[in-house]
C-alpha positions in Angstrom: 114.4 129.5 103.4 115.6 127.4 100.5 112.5 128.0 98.3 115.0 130.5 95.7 118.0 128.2 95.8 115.3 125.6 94.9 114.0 127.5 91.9 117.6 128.1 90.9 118.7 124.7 91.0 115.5 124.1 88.8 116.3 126.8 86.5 119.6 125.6 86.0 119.6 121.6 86.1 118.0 120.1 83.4 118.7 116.4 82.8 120.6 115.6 79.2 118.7 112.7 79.0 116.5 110.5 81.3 117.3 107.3 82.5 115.7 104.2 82.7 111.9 104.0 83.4 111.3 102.7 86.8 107.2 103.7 86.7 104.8 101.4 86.7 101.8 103.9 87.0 100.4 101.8 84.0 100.7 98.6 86.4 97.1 97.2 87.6 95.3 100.6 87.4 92.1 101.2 85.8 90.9 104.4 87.5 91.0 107.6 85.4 91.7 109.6 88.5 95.4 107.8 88.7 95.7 108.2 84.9 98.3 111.2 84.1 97.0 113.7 82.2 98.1 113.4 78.2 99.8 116.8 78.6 101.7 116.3 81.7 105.2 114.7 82.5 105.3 111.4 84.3 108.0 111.2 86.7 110.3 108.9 86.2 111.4 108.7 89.9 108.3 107.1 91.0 107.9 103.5 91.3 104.5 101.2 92.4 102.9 98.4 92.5 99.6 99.8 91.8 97.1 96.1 93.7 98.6 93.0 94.9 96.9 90.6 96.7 97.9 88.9 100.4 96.5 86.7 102.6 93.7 89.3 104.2 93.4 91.3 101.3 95.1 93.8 99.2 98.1 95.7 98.8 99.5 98.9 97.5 103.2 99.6 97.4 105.1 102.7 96.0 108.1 104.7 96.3 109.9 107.8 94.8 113.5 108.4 94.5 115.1 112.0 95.4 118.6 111.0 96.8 121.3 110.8 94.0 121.8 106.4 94.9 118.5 106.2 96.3 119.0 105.3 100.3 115.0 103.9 100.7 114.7 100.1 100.6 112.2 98.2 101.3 110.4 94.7 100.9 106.7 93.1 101.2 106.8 89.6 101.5 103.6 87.2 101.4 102.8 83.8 102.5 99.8 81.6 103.3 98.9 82.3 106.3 100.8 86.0 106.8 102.1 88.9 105.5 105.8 90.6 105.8 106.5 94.4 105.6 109.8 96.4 105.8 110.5 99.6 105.4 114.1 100.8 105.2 115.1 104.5 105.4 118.7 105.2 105.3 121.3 107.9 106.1 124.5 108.5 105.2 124.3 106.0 102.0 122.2 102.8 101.0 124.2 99.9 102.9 122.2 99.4 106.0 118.8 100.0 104.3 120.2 97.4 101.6 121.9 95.2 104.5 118.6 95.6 106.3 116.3 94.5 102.9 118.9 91.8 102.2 118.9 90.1 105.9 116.2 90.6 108.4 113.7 89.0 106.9 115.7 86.0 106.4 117.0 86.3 110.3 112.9 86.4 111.3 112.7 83.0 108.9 115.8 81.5 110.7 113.9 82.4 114.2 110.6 81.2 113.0 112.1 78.0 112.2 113.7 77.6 115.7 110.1 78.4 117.4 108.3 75.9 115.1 106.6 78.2 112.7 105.4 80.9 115.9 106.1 84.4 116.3 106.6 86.3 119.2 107.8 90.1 120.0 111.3 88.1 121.3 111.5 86.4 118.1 111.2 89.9 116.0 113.3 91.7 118.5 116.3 88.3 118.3 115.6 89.4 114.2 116.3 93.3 114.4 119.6 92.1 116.6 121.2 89.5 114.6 120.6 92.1 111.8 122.2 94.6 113.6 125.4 92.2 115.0 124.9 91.5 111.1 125.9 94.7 109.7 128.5 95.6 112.6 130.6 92.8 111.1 130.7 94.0 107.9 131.5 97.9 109.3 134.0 95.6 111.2 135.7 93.8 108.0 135.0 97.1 105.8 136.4 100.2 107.4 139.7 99.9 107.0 139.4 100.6 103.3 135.7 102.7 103.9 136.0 104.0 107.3 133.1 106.2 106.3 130.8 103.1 106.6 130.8 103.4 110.6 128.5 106.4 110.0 126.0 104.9 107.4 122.9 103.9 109.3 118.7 103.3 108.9 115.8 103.9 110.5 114.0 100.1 109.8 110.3 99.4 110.5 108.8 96.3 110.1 105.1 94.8 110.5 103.3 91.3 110.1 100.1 90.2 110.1 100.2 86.3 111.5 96.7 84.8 111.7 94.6 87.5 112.6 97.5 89.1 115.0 99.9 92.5 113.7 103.3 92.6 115.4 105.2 95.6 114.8 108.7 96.6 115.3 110.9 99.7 114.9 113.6 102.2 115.1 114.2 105.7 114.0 110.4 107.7 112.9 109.5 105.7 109.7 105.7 105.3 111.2 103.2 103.1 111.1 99.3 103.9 111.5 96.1 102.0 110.9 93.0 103.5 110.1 89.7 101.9 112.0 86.5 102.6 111.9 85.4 105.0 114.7 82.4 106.6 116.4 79.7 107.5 113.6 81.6 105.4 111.1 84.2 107.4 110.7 87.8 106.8 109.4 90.0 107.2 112.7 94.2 107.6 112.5 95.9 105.3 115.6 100.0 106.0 115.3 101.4 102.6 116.3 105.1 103.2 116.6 106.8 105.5 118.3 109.3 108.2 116.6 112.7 107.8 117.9 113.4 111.2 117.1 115.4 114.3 119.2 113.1 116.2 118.1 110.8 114.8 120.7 110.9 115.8 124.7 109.9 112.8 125.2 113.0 111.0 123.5 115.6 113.8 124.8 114.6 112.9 128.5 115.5 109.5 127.3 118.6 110.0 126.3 119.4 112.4 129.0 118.7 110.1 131.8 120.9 106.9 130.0 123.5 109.4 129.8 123.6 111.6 132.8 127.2 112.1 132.7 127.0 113.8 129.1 125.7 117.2 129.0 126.1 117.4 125.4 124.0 114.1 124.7 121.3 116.5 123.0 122.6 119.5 121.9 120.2 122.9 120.4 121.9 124.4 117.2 120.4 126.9 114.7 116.8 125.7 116.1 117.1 122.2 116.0 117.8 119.0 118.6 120.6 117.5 117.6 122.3 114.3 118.9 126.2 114.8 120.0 125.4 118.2 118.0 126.7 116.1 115.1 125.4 116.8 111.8 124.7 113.9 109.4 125.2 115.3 105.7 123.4 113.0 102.9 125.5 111.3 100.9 123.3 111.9 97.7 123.8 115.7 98.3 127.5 115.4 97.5 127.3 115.2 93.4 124.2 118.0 94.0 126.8 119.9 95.5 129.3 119.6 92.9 126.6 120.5 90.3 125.1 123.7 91.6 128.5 124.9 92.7 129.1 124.6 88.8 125.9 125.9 87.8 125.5 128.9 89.9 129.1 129.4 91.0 129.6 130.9 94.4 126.4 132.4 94.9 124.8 129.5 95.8 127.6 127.1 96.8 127.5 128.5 100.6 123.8 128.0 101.0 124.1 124.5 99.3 126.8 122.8 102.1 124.4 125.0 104.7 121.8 122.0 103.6 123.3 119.5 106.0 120.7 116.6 107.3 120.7 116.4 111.1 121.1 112.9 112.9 118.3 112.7 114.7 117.1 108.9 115.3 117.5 107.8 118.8 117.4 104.3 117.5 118.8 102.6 114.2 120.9 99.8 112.9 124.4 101.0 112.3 125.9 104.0 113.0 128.7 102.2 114.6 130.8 105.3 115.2 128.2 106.1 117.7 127.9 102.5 119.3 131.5 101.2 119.7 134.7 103.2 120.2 136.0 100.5 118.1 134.3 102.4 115.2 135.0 106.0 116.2 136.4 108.3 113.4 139.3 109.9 113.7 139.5 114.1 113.2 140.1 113.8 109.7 136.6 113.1 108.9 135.0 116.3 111.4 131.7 115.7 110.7 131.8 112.6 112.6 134.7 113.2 115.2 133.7 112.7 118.3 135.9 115.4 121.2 135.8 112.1 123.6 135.6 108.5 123.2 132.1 107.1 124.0 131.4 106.0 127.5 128.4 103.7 126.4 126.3 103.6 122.9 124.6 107.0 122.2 122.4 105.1 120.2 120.6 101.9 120.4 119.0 99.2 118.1 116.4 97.8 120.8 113.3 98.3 118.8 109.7 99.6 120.0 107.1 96.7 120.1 103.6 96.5 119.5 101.3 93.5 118.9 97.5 93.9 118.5 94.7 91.5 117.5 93.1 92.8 114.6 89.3 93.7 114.9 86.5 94.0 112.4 86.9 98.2 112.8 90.6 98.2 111.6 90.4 98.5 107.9 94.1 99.0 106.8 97.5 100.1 107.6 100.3 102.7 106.0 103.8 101.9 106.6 106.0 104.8 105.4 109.5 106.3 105.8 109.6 109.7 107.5 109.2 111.6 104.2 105.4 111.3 103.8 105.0 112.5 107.2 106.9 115.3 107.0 103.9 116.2 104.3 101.0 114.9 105.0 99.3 114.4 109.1 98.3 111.2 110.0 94.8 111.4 109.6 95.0 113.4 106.7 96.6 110.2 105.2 93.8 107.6 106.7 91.0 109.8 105.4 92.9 109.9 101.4 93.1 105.9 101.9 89.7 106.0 103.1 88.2 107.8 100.4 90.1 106.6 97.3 90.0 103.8 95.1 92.5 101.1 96.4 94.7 100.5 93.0 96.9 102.7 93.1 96.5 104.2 96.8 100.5 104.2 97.7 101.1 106.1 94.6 98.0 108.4 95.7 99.8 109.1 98.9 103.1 109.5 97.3 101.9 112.3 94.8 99.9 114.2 97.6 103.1 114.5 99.6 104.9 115.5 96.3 102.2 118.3 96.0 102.8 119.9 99.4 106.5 119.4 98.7 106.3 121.7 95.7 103.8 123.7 97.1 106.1 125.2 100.0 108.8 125.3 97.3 106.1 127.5 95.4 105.8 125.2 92.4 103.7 122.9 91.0 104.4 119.1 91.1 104.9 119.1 87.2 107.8 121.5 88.1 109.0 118.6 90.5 108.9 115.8 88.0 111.8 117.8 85.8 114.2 117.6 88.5 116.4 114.8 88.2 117.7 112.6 91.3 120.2 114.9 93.6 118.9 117.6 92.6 115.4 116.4 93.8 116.9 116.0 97.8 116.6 119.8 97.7 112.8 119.6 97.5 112.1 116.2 99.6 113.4 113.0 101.1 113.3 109.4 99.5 109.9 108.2 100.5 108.2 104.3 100.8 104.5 103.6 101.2 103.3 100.2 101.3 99.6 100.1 102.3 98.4 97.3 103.6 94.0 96.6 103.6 92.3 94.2 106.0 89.6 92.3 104.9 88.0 90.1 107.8 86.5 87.7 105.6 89.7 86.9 104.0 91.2 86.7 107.8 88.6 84.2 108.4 88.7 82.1 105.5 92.3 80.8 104.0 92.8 82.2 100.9 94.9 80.6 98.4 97.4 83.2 97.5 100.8 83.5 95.4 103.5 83.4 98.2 105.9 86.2 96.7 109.1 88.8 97.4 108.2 91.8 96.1 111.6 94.4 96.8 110.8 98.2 96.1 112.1 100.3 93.4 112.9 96.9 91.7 111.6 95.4 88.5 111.9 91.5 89.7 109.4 89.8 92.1 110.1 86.3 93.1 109.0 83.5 95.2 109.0 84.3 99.3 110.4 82.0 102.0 107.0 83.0 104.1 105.9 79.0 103.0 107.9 77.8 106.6 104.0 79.6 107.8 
């Protein structure tokens, strides 16, 4: 529908001058697959971590910018005996994705320490809420000069591998999925989270039955389930706006605020407006005015657990935000991982999405890579990929191993707090 606005906004926006260089395709890769081609444009909006190591093995860790303030954060955090993963997708604007990156991990710490260095579900669940009562406060202590910040919210999926055992938590449809060895040794895809998504029957019947007194708890517009009917607009769309409107005056300006981003997630951490009445906005902000007062939270931040003991057949695991999926099926991602050299794998995944992205834009990827941040939100979503590889002999044996804080899209790595482990 958007594919000629797309190649308008292409035609039209071309970046006076690049900013800084956040790839790292260079970093730890020797393949001449992942090499760029001599002739063709890197993009500057992709960042990785081609091979690190962990406790069990390797991993890979990328992520690619589109909003204009990217709204993705994310973190990997390794220790002796353990490995942390979080992925943070956003909405609405990068506080609680960067709330999230900045303080569950230490909340898990602080519950770790209480339990005496063992982790349980409770213990990760206590995390996700103190993170959430977390952010509320600052929504709390901020709104009255950005009452805007009751409607910023993220989607936050975390894993951890703890002596042989993966606990996983999450809310919103950031997915994780670990690829085992199946029947006639053969890559297998196993989703282990569970979208918290309207888009699902199975999450509308939720919400219909803890609200039966709302009839407009899920609401159908223009094709698509929508929660409250409200439409969530992307705060990195607003300076696209502005410069399209400029670029192609009116023709396009009415199809541009047409690209709104509908709220979606069941679950999440924030979105106070639709938690508290406290937090409810009032009609001068009608994309989030609510007609009544809410009766009881329309959304929740109870996450969905899952704890398994890893076996020799599970060989690794892809954590991502919901813009790979929206590109690439789940065992169409196991079977790339699978069959590719592991440097470099996230940023594999990454570029396959970006592919299919241009692709139903009818353009090439190249194409993609001279569209600057904003702009780029037109053609797909901020996306995180942190691939995580199991090696049982490294589960088996204690591996000495750099305990380290590696935050996406950022230059710095530093030490971890995993040592309490």
């Amino acid at each position: 529908m958007f594919s000629w606005l797309a190649r308008i906004a292409l035609a039209c926006w071309r970046p006076v001058s690049r900013y800084a260089r956040m790839n790292k395709d260079y970093n730890n890769s020797n393949s001449d697959e992942l090499e760029e081609d001599s002739f063709s444009l890197r993009d500057s909006l992709l960042w990785c971590r081609d091979l690190e190591k962990h406790s069990c093995g390797d991993f890979s860790f990328a992520v690619v910018q589109a909003n204009e303030i990217i709204e993705d954060h994310s973190q990997v955090e390794t220790g002796k005996d353990a490995i942390f993963v979080g992925v943070y997708d956003g909405h609405g604007g990068p506080d609680a994705s960067r709330f999230i990156s900045d303080h569950l991990f230490q909340n898990l710490i602080t519950g770790l320490a209480r339990a005496n260095g063992t982790i349980s579900e409770d213990i990760l669940r206590n995390a996700f809420s103190a993170t959430e009562d977390g952010f509320l406060a600052l929504v709390r202590r901020s709104c009255g000069i950005k009452p805007l910040i009751a409607a910023i919210g993220s989607c936050c999926l975390v894993g951890v591998i703890w002596r042989g055992t993966l606990y996983v938590a999450n809310l919103g449809d950031s997915r994780a999925v670990i690829g085992y060895l199946g029947r006639s040794n053969k890559i297998v895809a196993e989703q282990l989270t569970r979208d918290h998504n309207a888009s699902i029957e199975e999450v509308r019947q939720e919400l219909r039955s803890l609200h039966p007194d709302d009839s407009h708890i899920v609401v159908m517009k223009h094709g698509v389930w929508r929660i409250k009917g409200i439409i969530q607009f992307d705060v990195g769309l607003h300076a696209t706006v502005t410069a399209v409107f400029i670029c192609v005056l009116t023709v396009v300006c009415s199809l541009v605020f047409a690209y709104e981003l509908v709220h979606q997630v069941s679950r999440s951490i924030g979105d106070a407006y639709l938690k508290r009445p406290e937090f409810s906005l009032d009609p001068s902000f009608p994309r989030f005015h609510l007609s009544e007062p809410i009766r009881r939270p329309v959304l929740t931040a109870e996450p969905s657990l899952c704890t398994r003991v890893l076996q020799p057949s599970d060989k690794f695991l892809i954590f991502a935000s919901d813009g790979l999926w929206e590109h690439l099926t789940n065992q169409q991602a196991v079977e790339i991982v699978s069959n590719s050299p592991r440097a470099g794998i996230a940023r594999r995944l990454i570029k396959t999405a970006l592919n299919e992205a241009a692709r139903k834009r009818e353009m090439r990827y190249d194409d993609l890579k001279k569209v600057d941040k904003g702009i780029r939100r037109f053609f797909h979503d901020d996306i995180t990929v942190v691939v995580i590889f199991i090696d049982q002999e490294s589960l088996s044996t204690k591996m000495p191993v750099l305990e380290q804080s590696v935050k996406g899209f950022a230059d710095s790595i530093g030490p971890s707090n995993f040592n309490i482990l």
